[in-house]
LUMLO-295418 format. One line per 3 residues: their letters; for each residue x, z, y of N, C-alpha, C, O. Coordinates in nm, 3 decimals. Atoms other than C-alpha are relative to their C-alpha. Layout:
<nodes>
a = X:Z:Y:X:Z:Y:X:Z:Y:X:Z:Y  ...
</nodes>
This chain:
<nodes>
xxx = -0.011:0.033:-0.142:8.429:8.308:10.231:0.104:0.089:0.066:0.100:0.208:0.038  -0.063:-0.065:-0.026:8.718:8.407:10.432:-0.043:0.093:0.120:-0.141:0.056:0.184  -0.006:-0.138:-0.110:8.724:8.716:10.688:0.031:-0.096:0.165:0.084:-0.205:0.187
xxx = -0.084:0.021:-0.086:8.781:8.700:11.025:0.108:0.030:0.061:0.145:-0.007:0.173  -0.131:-0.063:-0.030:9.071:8.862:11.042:0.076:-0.092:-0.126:0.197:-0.110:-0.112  -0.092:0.160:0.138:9.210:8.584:10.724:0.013:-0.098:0.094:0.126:-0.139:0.122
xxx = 0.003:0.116:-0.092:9.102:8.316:10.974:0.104:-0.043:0.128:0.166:-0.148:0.145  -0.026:-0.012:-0.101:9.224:8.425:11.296:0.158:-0.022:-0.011:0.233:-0.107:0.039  -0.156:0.010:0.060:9.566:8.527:11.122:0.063:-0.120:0.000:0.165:-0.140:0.066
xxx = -0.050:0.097:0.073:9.620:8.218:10.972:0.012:-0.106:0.143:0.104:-0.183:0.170  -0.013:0.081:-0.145:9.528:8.055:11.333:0.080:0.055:0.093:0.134:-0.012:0.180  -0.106:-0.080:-0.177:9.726:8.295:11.593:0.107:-0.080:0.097:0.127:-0.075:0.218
xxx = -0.106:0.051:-0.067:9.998:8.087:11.652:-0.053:-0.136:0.053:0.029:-0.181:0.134  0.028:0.105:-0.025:9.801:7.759:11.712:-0.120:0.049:0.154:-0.159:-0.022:0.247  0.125:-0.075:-0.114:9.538:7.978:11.959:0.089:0.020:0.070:0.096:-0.064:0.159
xxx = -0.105:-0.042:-0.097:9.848:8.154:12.130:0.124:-0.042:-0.049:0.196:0.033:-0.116  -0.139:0.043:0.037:10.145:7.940:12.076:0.127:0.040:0.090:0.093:0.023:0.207  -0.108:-0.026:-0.077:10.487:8.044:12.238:0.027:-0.099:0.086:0.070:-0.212:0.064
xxx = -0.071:0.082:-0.111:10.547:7.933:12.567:0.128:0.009:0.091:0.181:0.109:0.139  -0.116:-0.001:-0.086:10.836:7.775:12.758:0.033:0.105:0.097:0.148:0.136:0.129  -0.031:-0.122:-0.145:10.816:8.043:13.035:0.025:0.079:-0.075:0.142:0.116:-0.066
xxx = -0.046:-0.125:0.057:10.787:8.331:12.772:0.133:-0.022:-0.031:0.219:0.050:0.019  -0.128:-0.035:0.067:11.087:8.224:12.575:0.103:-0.010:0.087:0.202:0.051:0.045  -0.116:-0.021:-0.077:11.328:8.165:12.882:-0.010:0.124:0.088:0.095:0.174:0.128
xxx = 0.009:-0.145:-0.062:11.207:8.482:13.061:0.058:0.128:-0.096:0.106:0.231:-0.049  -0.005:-0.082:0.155:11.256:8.660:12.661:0.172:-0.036:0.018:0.247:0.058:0.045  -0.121:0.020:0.052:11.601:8.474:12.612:0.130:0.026:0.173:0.251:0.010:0.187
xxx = -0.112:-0.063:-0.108:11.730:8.609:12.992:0.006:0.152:0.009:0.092:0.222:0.061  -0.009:-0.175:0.023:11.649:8.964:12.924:0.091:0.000:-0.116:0.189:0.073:-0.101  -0.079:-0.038:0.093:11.810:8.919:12.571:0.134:-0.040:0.065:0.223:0.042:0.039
xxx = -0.175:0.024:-0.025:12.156:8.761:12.733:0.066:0.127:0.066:0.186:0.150:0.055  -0.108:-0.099:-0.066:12.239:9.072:12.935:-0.075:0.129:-0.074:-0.148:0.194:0.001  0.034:-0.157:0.061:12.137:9.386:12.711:0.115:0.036:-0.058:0.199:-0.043:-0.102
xxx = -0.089:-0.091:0.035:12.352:9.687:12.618:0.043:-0.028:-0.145:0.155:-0.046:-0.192  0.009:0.021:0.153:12.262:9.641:12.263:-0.105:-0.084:-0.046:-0.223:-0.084:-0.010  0.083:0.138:0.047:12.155:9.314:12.049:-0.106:0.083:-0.078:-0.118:0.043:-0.194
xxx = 0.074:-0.087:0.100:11.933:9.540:11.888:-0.191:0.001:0.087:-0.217:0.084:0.174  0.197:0.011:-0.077:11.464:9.449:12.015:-0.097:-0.024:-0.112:-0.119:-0.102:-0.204  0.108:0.008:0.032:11.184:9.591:11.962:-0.123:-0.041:0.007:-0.168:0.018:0.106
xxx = 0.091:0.060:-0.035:10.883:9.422:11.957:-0.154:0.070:-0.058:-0.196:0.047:-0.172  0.118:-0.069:0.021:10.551:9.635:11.962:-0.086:-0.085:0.038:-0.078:-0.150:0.142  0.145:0.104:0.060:10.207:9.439:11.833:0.093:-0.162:0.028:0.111:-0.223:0.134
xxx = -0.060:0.077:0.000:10.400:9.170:11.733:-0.069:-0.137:-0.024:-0.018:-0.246:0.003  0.081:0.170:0.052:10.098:8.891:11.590:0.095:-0.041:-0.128:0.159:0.028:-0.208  -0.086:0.083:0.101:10.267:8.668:11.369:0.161:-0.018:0.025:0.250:-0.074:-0.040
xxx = -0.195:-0.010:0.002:10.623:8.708:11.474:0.071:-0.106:0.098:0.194:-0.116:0.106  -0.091:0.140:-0.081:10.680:8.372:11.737:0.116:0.066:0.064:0.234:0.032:0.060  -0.107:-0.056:-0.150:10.839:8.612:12.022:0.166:0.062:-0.144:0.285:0.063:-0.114
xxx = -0.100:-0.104:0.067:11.056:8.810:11.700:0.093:-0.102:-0.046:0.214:-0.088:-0.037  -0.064:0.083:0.063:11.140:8.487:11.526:0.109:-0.059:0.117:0.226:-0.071:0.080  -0.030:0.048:-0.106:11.247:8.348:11.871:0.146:0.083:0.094:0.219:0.045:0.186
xxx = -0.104:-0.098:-0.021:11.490:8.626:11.924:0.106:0.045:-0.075:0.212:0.089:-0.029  -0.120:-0.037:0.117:11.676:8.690:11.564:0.042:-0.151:0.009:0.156:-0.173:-0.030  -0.056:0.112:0.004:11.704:8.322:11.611:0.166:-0.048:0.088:0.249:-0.138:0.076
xxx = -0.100:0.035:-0.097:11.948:8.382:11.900:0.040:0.093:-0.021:0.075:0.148:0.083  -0.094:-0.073:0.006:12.110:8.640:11.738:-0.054:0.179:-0.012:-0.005:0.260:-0.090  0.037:-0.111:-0.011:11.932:8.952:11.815:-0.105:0.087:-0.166:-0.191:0.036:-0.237
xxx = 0.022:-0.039:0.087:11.871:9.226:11.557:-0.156:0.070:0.016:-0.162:0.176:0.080  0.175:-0.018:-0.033:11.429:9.264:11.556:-0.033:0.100:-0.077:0.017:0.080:-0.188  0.079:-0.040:0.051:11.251:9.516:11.430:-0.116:0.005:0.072:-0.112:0.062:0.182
xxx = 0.126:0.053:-0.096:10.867:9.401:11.545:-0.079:0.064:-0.095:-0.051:0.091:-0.212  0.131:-0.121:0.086:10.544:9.609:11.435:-0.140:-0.064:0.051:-0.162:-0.119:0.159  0.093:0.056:-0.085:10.231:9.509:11.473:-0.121:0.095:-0.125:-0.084:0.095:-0.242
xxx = 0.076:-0.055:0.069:9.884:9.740:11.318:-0.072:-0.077:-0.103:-0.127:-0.041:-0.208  0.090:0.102:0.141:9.737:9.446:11.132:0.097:-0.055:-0.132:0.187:-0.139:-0.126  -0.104:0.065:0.125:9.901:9.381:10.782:-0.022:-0.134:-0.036:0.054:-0.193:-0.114
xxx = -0.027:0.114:0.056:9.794:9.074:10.747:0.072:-0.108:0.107:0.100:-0.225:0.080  -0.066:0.040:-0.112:9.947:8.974:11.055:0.165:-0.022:-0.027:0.241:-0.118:-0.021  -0.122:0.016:0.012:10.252:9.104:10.976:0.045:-0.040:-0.170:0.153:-0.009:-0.220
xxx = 0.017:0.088:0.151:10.204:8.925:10.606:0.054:-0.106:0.037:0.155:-0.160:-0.008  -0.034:0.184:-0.044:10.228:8.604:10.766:0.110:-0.009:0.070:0.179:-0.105:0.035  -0.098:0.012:-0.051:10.501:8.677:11.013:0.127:0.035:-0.109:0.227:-0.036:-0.101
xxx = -0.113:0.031:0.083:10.738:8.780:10.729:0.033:-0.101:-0.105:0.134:-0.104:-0.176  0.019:0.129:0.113:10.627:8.448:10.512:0.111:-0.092:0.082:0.217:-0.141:0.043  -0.057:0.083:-0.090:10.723:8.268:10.829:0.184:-0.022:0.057:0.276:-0.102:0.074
xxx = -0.214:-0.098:-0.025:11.078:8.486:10.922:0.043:-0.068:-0.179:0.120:-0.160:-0.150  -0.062:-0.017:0.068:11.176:8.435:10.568:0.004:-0.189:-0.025:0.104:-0.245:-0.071  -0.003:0.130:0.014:11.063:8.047:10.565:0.142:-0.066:0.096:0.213:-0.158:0.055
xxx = -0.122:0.031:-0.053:11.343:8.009:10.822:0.104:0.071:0.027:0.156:0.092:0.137  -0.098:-0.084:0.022:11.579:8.205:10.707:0.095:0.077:0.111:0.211:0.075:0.153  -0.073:-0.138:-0.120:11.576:8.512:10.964:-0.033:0.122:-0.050:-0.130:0.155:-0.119
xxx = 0.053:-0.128:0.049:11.567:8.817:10.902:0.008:0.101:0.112:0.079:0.117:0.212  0.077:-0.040:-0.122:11.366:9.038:11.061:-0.050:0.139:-0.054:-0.048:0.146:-0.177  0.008:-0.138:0.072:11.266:9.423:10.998:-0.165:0.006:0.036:-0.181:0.062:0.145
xxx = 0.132:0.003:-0.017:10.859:9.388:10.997:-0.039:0.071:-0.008:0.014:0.126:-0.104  0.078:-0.105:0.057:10.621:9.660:10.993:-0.114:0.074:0.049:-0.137:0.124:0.159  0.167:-0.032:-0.069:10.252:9.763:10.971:0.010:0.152:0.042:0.024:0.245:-0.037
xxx = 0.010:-0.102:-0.081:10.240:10.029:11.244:-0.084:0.017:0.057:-0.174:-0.068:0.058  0.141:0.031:-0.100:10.003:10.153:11.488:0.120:0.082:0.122:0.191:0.179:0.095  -0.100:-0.016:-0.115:10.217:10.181:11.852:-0.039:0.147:0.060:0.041:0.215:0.124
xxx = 0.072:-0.112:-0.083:10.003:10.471:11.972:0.047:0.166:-0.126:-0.004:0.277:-0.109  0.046:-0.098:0.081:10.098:10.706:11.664:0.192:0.042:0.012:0.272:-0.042:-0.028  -0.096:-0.032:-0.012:10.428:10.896:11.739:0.109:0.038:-0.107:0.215:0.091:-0.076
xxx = -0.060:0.005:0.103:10.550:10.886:11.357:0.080:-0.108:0.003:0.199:-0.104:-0.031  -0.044:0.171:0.002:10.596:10.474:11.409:0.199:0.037:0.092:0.314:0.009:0.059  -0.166:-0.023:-0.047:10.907:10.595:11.649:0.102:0.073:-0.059:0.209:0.059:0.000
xxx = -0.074:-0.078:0.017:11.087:10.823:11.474:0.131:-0.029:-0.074:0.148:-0.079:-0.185  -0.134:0.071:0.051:11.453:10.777:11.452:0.102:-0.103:0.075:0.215:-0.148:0.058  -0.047:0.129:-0.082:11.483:10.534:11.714:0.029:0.085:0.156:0.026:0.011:0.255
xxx = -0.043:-0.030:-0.123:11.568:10.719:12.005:0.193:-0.054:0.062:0.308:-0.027:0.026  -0.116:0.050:-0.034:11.825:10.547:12.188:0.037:-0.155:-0.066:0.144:-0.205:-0.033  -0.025:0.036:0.090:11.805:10.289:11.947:0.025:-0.189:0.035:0.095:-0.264:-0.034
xxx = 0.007:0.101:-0.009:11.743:9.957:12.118:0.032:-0.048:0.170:0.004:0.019:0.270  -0.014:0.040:-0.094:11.847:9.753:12.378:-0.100:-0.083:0.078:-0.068:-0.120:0.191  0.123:0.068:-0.052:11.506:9.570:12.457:-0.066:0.009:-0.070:-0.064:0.011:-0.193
xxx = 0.180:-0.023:0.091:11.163:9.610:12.398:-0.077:-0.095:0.068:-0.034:-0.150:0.170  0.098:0.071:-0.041:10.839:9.410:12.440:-0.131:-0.003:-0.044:-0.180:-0.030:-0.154  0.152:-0.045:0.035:10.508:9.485:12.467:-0.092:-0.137:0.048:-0.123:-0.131:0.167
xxx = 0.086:0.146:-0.047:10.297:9.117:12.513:-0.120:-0.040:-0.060:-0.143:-0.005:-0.176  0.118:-0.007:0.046:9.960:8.996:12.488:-0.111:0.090:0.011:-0.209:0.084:-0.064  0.111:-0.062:-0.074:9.748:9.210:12.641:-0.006:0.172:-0.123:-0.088:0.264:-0.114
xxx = 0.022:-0.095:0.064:9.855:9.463:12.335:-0.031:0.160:0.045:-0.107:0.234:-0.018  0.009:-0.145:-0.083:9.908:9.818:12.612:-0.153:0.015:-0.001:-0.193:0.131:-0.010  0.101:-0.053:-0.047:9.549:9.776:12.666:-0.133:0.035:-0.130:-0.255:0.047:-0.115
xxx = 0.039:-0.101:0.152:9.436:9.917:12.297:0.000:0.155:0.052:-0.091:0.238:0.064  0.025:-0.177:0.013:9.552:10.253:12.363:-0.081:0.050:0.124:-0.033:0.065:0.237  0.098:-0.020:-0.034:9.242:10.348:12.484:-0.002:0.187:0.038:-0.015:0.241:0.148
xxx = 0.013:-0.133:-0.005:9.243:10.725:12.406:0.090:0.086:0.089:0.203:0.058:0.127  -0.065:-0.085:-0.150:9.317:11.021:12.674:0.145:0.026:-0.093:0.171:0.056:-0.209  -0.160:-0.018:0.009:9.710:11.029:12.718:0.081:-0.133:-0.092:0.204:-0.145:-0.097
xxx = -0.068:0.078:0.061:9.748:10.712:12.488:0.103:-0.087:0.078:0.218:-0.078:0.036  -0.045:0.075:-0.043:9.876:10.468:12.714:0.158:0.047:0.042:0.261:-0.020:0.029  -0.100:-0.042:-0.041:10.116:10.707:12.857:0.139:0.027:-0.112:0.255:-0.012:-0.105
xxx = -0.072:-0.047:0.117:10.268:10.852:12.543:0.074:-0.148:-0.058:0.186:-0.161:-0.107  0.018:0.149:0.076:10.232:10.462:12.431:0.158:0.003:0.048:0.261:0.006:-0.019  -0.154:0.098:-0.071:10.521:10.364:12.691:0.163:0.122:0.008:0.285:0.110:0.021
xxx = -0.118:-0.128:0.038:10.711:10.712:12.646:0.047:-0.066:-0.102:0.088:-0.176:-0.063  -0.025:-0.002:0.082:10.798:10.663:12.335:0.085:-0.144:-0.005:0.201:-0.162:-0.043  -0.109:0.171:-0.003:10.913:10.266:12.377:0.121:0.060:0.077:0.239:0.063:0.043
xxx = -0.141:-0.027:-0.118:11.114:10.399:12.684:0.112:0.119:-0.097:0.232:0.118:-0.068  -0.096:-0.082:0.044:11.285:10.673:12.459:0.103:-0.079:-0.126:0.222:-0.068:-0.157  -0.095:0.104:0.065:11.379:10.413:12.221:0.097:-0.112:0.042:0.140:-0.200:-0.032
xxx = -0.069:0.080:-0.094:11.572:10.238:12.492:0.131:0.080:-0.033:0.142:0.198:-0.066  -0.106:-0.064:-0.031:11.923:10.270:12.509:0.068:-0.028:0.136:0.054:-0.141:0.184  0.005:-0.008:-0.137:12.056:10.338:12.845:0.059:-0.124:0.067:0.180:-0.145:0.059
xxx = 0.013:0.157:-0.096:12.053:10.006:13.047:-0.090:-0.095:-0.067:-0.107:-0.214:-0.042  0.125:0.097:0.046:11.782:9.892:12.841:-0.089:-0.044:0.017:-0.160:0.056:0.017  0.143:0.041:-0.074:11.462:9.697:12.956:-0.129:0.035:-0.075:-0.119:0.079:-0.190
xxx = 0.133:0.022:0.054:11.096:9.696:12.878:-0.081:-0.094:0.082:-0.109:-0.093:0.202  0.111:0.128:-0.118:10.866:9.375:12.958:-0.120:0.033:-0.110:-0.133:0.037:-0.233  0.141:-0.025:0.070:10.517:9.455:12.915:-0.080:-0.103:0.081:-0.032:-0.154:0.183
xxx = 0.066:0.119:-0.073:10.209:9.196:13.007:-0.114:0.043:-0.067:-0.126:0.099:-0.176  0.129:-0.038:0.054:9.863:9.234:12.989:-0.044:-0.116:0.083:0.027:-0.181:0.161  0.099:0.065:-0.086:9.560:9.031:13.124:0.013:0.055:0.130:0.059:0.169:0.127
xxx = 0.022:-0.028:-0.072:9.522:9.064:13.457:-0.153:0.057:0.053:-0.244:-0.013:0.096  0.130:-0.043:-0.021:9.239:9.332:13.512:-0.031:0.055:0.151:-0.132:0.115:0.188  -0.017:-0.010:-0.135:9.344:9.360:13.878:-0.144:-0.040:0.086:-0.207:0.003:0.183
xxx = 0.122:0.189:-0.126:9.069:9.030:13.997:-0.061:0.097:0.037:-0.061:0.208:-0.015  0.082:-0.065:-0.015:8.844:9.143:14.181:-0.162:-0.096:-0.065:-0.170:-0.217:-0.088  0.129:0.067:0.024:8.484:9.048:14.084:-0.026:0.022:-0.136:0.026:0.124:-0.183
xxx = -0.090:-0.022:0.151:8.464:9.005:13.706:0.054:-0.020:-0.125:0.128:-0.111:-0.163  -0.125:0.010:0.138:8.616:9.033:13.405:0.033:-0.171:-0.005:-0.043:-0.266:0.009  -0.044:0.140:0.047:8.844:8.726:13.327:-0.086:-0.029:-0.080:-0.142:0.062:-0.142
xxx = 0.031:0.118:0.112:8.689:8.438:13.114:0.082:-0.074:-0.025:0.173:-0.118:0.046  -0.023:0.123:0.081:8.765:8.219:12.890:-0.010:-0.121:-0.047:-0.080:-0.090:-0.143  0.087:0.115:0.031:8.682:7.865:12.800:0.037:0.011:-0.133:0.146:0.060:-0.162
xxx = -0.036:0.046:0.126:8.642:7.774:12.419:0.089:-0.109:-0.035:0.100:-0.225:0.004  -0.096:0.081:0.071:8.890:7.661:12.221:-0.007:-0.037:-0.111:-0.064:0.040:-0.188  -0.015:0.083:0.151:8.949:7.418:11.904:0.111:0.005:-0.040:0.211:-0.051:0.004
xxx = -0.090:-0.037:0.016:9.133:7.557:11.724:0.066:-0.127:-0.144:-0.008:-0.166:-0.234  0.008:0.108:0.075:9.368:7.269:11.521:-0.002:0.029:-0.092:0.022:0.149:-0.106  -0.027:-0.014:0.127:9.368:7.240:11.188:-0.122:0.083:-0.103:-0.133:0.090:-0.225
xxx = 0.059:-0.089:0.087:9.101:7.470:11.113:-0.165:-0.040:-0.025:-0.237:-0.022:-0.124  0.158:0.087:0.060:8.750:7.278:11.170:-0.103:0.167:0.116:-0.219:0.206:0.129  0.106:-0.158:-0.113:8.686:7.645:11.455:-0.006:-0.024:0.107:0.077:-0.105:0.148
xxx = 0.025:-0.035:-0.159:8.590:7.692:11.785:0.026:0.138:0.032:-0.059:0.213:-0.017  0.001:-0.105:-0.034:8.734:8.010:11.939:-0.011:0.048:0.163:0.046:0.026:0.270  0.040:-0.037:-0.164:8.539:8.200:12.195:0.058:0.122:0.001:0.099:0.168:-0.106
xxx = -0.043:-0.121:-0.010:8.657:8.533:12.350:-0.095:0.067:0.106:-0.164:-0.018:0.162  0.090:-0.019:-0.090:8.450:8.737:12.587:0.046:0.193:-0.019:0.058:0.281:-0.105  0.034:-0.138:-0.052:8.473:9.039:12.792:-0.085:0.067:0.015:-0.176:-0.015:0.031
xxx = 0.156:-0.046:-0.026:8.171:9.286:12.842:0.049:0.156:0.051:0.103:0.237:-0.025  -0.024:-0.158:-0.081:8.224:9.616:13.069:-0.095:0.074:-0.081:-0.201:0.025:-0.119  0.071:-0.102:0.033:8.096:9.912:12.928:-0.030:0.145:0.082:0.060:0.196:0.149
xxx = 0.020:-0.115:-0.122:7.924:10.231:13.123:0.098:0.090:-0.009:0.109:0.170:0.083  -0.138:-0.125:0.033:8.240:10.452:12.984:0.085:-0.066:0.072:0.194:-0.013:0.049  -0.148:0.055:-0.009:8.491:10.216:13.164:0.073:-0.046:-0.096:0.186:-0.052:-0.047
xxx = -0.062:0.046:0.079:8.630:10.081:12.867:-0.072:-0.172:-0.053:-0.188:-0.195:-0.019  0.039:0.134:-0.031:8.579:9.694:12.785:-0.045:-0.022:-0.156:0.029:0.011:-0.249  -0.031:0.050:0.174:8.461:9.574:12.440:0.045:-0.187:0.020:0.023:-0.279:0.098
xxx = -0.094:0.171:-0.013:8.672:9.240:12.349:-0.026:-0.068:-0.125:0.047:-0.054:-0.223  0.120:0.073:0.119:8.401:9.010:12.108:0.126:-0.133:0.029:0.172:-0.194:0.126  -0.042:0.125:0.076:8.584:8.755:11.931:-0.057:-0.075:-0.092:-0.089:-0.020:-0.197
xxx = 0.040:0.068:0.093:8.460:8.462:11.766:0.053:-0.083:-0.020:0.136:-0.131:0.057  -0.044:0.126:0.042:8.516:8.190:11.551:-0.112:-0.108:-0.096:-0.149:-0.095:-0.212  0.107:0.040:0.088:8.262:7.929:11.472:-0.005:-0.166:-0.006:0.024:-0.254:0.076
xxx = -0.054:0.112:0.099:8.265:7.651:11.244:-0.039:-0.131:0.094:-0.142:-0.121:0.161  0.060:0.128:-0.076:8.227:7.296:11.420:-0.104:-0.063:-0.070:-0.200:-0.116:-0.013  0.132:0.079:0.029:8.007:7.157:11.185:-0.134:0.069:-0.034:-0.242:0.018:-0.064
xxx = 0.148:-0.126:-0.007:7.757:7.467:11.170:0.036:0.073:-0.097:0.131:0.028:-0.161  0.005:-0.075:0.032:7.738:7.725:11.002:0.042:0.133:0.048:0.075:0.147:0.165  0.015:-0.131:-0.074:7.766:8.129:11.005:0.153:0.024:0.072:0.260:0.014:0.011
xxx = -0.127:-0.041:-0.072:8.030:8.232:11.302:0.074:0.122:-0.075:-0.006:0.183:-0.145  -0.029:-0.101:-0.001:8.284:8.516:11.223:0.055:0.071:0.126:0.107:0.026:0.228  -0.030:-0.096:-0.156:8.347:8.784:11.472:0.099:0.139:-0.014:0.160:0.183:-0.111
xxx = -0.080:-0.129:0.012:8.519:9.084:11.536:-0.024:0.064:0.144:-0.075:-0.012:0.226  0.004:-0.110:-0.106:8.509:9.342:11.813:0.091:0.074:0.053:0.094:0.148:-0.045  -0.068:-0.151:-0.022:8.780:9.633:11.987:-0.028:-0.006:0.117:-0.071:-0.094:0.191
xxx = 0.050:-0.122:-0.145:8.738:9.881:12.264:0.147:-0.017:0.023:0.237:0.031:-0.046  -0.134:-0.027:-0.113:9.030:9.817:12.508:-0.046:0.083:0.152:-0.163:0.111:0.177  0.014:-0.023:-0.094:9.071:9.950:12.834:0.024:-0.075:0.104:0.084:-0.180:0.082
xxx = -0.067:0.140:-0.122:9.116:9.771:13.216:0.071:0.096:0.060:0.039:0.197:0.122  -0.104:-0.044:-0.037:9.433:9.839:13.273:0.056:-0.079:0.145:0.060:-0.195:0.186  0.014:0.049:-0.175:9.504:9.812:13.629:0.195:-0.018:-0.018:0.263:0.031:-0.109
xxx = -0.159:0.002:-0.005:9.902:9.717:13.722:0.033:0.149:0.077:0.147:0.186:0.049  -0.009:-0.142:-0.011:9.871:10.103:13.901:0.038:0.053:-0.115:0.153:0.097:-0.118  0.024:-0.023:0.123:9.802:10.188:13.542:0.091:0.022:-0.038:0.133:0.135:-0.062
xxx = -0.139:0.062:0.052:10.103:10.023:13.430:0.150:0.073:0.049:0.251:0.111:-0.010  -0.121:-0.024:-0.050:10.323:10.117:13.683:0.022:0.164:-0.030:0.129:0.186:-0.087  0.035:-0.135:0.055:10.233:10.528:13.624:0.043:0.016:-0.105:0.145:0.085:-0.115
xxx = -0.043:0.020:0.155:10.269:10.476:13.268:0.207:0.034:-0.009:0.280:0.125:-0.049  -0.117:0.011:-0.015:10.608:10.376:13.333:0.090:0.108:0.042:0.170:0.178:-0.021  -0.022:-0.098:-0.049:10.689:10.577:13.539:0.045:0.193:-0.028:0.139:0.268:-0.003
xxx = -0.016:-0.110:0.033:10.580:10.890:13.396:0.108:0.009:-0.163:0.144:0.112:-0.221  -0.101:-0.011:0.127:10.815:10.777:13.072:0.161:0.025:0.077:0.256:0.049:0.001  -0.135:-0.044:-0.072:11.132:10.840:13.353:0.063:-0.126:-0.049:0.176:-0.110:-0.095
xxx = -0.045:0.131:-0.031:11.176:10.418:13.336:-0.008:-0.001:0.161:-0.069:0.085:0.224  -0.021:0.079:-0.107:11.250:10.243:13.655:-0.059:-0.147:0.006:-0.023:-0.243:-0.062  0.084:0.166:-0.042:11.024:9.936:13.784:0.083:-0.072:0.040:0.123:-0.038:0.152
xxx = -0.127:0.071:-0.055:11.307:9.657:13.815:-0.094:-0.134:0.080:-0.061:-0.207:0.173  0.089:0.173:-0.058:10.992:9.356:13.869:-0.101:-0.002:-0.038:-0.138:0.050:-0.143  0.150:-0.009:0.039:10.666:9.295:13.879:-0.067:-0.153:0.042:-0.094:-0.189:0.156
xxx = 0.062:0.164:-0.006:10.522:8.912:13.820:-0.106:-0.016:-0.036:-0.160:0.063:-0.113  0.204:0.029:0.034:10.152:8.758:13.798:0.020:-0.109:-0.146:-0.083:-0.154:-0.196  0.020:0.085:0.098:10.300:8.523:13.488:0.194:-0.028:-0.040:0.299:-0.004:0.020
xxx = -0.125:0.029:0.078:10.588:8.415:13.261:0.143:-0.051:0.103:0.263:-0.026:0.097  -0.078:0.095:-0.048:10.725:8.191:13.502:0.084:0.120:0.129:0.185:0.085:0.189  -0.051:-0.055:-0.101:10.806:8.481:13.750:-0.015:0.011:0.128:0.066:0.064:0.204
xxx = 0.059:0.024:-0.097:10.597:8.405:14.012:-0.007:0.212:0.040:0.009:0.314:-0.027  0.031:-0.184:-0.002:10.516:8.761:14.237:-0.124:0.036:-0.028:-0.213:-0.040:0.009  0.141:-0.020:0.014:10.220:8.925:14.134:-0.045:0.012:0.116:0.028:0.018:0.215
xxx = 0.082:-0.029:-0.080:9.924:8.974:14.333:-0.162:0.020:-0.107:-0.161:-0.006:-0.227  0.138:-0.076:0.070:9.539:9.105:14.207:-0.062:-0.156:-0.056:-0.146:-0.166:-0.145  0.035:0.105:0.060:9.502:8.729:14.162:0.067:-0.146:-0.074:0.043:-0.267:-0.076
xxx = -0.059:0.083:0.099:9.760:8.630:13.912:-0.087:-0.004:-0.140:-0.176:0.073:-0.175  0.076:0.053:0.182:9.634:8.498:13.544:0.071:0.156:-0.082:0.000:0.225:-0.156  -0.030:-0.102:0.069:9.892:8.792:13.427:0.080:0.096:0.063:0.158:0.079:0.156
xxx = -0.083:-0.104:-0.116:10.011:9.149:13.513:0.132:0.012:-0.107:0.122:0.025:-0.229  -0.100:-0.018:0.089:10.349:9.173:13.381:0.129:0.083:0.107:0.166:0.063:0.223  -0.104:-0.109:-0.088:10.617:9.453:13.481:0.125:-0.001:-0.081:0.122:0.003:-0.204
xxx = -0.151:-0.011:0.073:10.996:9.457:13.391:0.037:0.142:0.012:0.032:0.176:0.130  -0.018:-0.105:-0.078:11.096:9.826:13.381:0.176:0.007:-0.090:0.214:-0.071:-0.177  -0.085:-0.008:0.105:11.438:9.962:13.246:0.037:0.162:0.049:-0.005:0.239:0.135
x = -0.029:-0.170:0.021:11.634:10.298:13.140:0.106:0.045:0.042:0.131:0.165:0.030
</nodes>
């Protein structure tokens, strides 16, 4: 029986498929950078990386799950891109080394910032992207919007194609302030669900902007979603443009 982390993998791109807004918001940051050269921290299966060496730009994308980034180099190599893949963890200050100065865009998407959980992670998190900037370089980061008031976002279930799953997701506050984020996937015609669990944090767009901040980036924009709309506490997503 497969895992849920085999499952999920193998589904990512059909659960969160690349959208029109991301890739023209993605492919107007890549037209004016210093250097064709983006990084892509927690990358999934590779849509946003593939979507970028496609137009030229030189990727190196990381993401902590290997089987994640298993599938995204099956995929990169099925359409002959090439792409510099690699199982990292964003929060661990070895993953940067070497890259200072090194890139002309970065991208942090998918709600990945709100992992680094542990005291000083978040901050260090976006240091370290921002030092790998080279000077006129951007960073677009996006998370859920943990702004709402009231609470935590939901989800409705999804069917997922091809696979015969239903995937639920669900928030649950915890008395520490930190959120646990229950994932499931369960079979349509019955049987046992698989699940999974992580401890994120609710990352406020304050949060975000601090973060930033304290890496000595500059806040160029701040939108509630792909499309560029302005944020407010009751967009679907917090997303900040900063650069170096």
């Amino acid at each position: 029986m497969q895992t849920f982390a085999e499952v999920f993998s193998e589904a990512y791109e059909a659960i969160f498929p690349a959208r029109p807004s991301q890739q023209a918001l993605l492919a107007r940051l890549a037209d004016r950078l210093p250097v064709t050269r983006w990084l892509e921290v927690g990358c999934g299966t590779g849509k946003h990386a593939r979507f970028l060496a496609a137009r030229g730009m030189r990727v190196t994308a990381m993401d902590v799950d290997p089987l994640m980034i298993r599938l995204a180099g099956q995929e990169a190599r099925r359409e002959d891109l090439r792409i510099d893949f690699r199982v990292a963890d964003m929060t661990d200050p070895a993953t940067y080394r070497g890259w200072v100065g090194r890139f002309g865009g970065a991208s942090c998407l998918g709600n990945s910032l709100a992992y680094a959980v542990g005291p000083g992670a978040l901050d260090a998190t976006v240091a370290h992207i921002g030092r790998s900037l080279a000077p006129g370089g951007t960073f677009l980061a996006q998370t859920v919007n943990f702004d709402r008031t009231g609470s935590l976002p939901s989800f409705p279930p999804l069917t997922v194609p091809f696979s015969g799953m239903v995937f639920h997701r669900r928030y649950r506050e915890r008395t520490d302030g930190l959120i646990d984020f229950e994932l499931e996937l369960v079979p349509e015609g019955g049987g046992p669900p698989l699940r999974t669990s992580h401890t994120i944090r609710r990352m406020t767009m304050t949060d975000l902007e601090a973060a930033v901040q304290a890496a000595k980036l500059r806040v160029m924009a701040r939108w509630g979603d792909f499309d560029q709309r302005p944020w407010t506490p009751l967009a679907p997503a917090t997303i900040l443009l900063a650069g170096r």
